[in-house]
N, C-alpha and C positions, 0 to 999 in steps of 0.2 A: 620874327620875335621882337618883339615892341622893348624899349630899354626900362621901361618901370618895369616890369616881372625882372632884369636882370637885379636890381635891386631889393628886391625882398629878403631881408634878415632869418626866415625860418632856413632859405638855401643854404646860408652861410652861418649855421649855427654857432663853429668855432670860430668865428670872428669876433674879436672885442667889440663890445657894446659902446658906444661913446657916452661916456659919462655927463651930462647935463650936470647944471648948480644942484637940484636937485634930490639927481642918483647921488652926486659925491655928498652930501649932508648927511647929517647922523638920522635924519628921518630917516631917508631915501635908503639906506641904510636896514634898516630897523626893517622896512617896509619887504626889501629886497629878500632876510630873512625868515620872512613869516612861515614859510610855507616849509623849507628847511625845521625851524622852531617846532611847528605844530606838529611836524615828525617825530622828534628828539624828544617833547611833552608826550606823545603819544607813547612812542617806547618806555620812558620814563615810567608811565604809570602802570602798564604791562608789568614791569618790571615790579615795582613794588608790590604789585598783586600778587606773582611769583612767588614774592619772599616772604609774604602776611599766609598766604594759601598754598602750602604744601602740596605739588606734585608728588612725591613721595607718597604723601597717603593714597590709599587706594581708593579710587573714585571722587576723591577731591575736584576733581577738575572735567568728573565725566569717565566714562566708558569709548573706545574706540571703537566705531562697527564694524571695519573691518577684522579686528582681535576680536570680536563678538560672535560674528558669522564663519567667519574662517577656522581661529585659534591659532592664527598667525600673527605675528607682529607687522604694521603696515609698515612702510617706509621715513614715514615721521612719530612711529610710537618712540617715545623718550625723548623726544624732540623739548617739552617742558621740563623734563626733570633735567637734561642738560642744562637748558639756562639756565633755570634756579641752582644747579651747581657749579655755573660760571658766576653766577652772583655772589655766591657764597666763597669764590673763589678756589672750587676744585676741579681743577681742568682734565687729571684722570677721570675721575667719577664722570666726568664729563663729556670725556669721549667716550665711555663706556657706555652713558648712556645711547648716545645717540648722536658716531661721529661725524655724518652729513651735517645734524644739526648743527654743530660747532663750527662746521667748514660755512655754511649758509651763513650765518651770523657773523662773521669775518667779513664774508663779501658784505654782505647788506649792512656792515659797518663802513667797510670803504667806500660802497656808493653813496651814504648817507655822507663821510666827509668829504668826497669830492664833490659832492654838491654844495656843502656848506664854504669849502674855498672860492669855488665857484660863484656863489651869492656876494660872497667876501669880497673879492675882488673884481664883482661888477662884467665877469668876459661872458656870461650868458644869463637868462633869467629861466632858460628850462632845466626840466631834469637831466641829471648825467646820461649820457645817450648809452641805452643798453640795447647792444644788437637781437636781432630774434636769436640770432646764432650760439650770443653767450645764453639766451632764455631756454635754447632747445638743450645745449650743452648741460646746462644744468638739470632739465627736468631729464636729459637720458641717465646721467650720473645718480638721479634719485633714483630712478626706476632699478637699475643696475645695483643700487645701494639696499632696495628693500629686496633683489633676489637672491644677491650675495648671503644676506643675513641669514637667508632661508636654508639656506645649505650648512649642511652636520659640520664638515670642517671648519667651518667660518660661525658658529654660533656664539663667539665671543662676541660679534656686529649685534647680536640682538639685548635689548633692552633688558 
């Protein structure tokens, strides 16, 4: 094993980045965030759409095909009127609608700010490292969320 492969930074992801004149300037900086930014801009504007376009109305935002084919609720039906009810600031309605949605949106708040500390503080320039485990963890959780719903005792879960 040759000592330059020992060297390579993508091995050593949680190691602090050495900060050059550069990284530490308000550019380097700036530059560090972009991609964090283009996120938080991106949600942002989701977000406002939510709030201009009523999920609430029926067909506002589309038909669901699997609620179409089936006349079931899939596992992310209520997923939008959730947020637009986190927007508006009601967290019941909110898990009423669609409590996966509310737990998903937690996480994918926290990974979005542990990346943004991350950029912040210069100790990595990739994304927050999400294991397959937490990605499998999650999609069993859905899957298990859209069967639960389906079930007579549990139909408070549906939208």
């Amino acid at each position: 094993m040759s000592h330059s492969s020992c060297t390579d930074r993508s091995v050593y992801a949680h190691v602090p980045a050495a900060r050059s004149g550069a990284e530490a300037s308000p550019t380097g900086r700036l530059r560090r965030l972009a991609g964090p930014g283009a996120v938080g801009l991106t949600a942002t504007g989701l977000a406002v759409a939510l709030v201009l376009r009523d999920p609430h109305v029926s067909g506002s935002w589309g038909y669901c095909p699997f609620l179409l084919l089936t006349g079931h609720p899939c596992p992310g039906c209520g997923g939008l009127r959730a947020t637009n009810d986190l927007l508006h600031g009601d967290l019941s309605a909110a898990l009423s609608a669609n409590a996966y949605a509310v737990l998903s949106l937690v996480l994918l708040g926290a990974l979005w700010a542990v990346w943004v500390v991350r950029r912040v503080r210069a100790t990595t320039t990739a994304l927050p490292l999400v294991s397959s485990r937490l990605g499998l963890w999650w999609l069993a959780g859905l899957c298990l969320f859209g069967l639960l719903r389906l079930l007579p005792g549990l139909s408070v879960l549906q939208p």
